[in-house]
N, C-alpha and C positions, 0 to 999 in steps of 0.2 A: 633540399633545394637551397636551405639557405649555405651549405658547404660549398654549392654549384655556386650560387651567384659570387658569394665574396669570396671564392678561391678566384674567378676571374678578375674580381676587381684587385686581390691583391696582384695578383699573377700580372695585370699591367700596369701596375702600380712601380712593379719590381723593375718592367722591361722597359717602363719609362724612365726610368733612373738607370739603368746599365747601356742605352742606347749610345751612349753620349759615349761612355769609356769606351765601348769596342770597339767604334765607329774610328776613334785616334787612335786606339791598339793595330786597329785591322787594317788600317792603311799606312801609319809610321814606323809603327812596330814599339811606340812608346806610352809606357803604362804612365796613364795621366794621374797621380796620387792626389791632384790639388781637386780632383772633380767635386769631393764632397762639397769643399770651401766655394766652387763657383755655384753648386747649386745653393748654398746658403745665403752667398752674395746677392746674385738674383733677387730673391726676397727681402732683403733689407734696403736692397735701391731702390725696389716698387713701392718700400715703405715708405721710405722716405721721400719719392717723388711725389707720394699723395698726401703727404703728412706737411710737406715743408713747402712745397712748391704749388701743391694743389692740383696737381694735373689730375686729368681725366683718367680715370682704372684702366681703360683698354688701351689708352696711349701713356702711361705706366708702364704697364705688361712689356709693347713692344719697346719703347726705348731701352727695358731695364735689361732684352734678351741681344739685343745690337750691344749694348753697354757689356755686357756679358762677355758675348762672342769679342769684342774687339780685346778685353781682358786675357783670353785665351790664350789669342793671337799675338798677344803681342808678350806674355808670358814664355811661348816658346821662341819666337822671334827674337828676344834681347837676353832670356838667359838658358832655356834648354836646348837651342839649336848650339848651346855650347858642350855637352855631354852628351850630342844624338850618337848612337851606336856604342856608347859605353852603360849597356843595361844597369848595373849598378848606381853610377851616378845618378842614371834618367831618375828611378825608385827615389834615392837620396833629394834629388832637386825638387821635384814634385811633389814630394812630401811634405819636405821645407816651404817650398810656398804655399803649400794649404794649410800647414800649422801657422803662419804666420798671417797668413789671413782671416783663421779662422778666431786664434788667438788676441790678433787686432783688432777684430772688433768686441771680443770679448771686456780687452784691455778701454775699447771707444764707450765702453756703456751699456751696449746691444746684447743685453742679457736678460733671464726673468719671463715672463710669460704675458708681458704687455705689448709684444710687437706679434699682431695679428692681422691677418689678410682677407676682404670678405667675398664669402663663398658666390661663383658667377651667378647662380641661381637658387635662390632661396626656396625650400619646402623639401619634399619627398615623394615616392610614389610605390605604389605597392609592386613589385616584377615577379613575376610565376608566385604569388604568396607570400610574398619576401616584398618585408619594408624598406626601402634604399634611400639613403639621399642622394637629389639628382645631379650634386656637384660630384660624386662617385660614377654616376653613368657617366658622367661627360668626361673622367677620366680614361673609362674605357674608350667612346669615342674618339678622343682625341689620341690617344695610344694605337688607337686601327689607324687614323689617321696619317699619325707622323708613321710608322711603320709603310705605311702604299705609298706617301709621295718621297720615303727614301728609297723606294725599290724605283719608282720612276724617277730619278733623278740620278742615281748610277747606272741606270741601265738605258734613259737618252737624253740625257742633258750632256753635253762635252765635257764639262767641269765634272760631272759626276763621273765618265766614263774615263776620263784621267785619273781618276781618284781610286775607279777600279783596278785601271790599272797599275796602278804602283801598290794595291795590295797585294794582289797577284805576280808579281814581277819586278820588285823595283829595278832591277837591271836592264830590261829590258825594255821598263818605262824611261828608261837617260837616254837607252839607246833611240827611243824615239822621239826624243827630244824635249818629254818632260819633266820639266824641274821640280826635285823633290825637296827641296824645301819651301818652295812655293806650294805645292799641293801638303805638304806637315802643316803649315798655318792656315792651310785653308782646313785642313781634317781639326785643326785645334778650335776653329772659329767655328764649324759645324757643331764638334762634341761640347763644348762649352756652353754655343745656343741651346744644344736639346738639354742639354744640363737645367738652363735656366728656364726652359719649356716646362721640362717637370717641377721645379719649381713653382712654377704660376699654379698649374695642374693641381700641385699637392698638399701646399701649405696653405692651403684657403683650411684645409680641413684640422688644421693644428695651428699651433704657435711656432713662430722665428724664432726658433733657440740654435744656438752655437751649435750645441750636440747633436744639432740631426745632421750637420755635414759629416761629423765622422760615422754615422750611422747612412748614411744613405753611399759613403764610398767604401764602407763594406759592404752591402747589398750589393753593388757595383761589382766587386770585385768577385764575390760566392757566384754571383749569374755569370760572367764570363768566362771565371775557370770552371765550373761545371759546363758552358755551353761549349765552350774551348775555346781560348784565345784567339780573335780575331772574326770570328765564325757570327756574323750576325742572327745566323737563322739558327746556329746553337745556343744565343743569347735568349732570345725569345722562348727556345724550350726547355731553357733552362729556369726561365725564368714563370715559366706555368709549374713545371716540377718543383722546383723551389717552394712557389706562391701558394697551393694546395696544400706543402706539407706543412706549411707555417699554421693554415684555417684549419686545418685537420688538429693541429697540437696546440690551438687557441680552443678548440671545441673538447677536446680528449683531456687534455694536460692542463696548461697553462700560459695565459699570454705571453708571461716575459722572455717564457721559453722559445721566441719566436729567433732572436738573435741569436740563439743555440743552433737553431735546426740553420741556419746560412751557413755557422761556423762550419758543423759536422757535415751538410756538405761538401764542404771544399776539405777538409779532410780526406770524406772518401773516396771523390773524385782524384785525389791526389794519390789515392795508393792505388785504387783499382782499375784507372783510364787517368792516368798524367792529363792527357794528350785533351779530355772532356770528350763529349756526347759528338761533339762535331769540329774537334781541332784540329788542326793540321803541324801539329808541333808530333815528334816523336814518341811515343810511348816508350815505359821503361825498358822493357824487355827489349826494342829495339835499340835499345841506345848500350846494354848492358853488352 
């Protein structure tokens, strides 16, 4: 039981942090390398908005995820809608500005293990047997959550169903009239916000250190190329497949071996299914 429980808390754990990348993969078609650095940021503006400013934690939270999302946006807005459609660069720019982000505030101060966030709800509860803290169920919750009102929100909001469309089509989304770079900063200002969603979500349970943004955008990047690029619903099982094998080799092996098992997924996924569980990119043999 307890493999049960915390393979699912990891397992949303994972698909709340890869939401945000695919979300801007699967509709721009550009791999966002800065995600780790916004989901890091996230955190240290809620820190500081209650540290310096004194506001209220849940009006923290929301300004620091608006404050996020407009970071995004306005990141691909003034410098990667200069490299859109030159994949290379996009990788090279993205990167660059989550090392420099991540790097700046290392260089600000914002390091060590005194920048801490407190858990929404304090205690624990026992579930099938299994002792949990209830800040970990409300991850799951909130992970069901954001998962149902982005299914509702592509499939009848107009904003959303533009946004479908131009993953499915960009061509044929110009042809009807919508602007794709209008709908890229908006994909960037969503992915960003869930970025910094999981953030609030997840650092309550740890410390604001630097190194979980390079750690949380490769978690990011193992769940989408396993689920396959673009592929929301291959994100999500990739990201239970992933999450179980990590609890399974925290129980069998060894915890640190958990950043192992991300890696050597995407390895195998790379040699056995290119294309992942659920992508829409070509496989090798097809391409050979």
């Amino acid at each position: 039981m307890e493999i049960l429980v915390y393979g699912i808390i990891n397992s949303m754990t994972l698909a709340l942090m890869a939401l945000g990348f695919t979300l801007v993969y699967g509709i721009s078609g550009l791999p966002n390398f800065a995600h780790g650095a916004l989901y890091i940021v996230t955190g240290f503006i809620v820190w500081s908005l209650i540290h310096t400013l004194n506001l209220n934690y849940l009006l923290a939270m929301f300004l620091s995820l608006f404050i996020t999302g407009l970071i995004g946006a306005a990141i691909y807005r003034f410098i990667l809608i200069r490299v859109r459609g030159m994949a290379t660069s996009e990788i090279i720019a993205s990167y660059a500005i989550g090392l420099a982000i991540l790097e700046g505030l290392r260089w600000g101060g914002f390091k060590g293990m005194t920048y801490t966030l407190p858990v929404f709800i304090e205690g624990s509860v026992e579930f099938f047997g299994v002792q949990v803290d209830i800040q970990r169920i409300m991850v799951v919750g909130i992970g069901v959550v954001v998962i149902a009102l982005l299914w509702l929100f592509t499939h009848f909001n107009r904003i959303g169903l533009a946004l479908r469309a131009m993953a499915q089509d960009e061509r044929a989304a110009l042809m009807l009239g919508i602007d794709s770079d209008r709908m890229a900063v908006m994909a960037m200002f969503l992915g960003s916000f869930l970025a910094g969603l999981a953030a609030v979500a997840l650092l309550p349970l740890g410390n604001i250190v630097v190194e979980a943004g390079y750690n949380v955008l490769i978690m990011a990047i193992a769940v989408c190329i396993v689920g396959g690029l673009g592929s929301w619903v291959g994100a999500i099982a990739a990201a239970f497949l992933i999450g179980f094998l990590q609890i399974l080799t925290v129980v069998y092996v060894e915890s640190h071996f958990q950043i192992v098992v991300a890696l050597l997924a995407i390895i195998v996924t790379l040699i056995l299914r290119p294309s992942g569980l659920f992508g829409r990119q070509k496989e090798l043999e097809e391409r050979v």
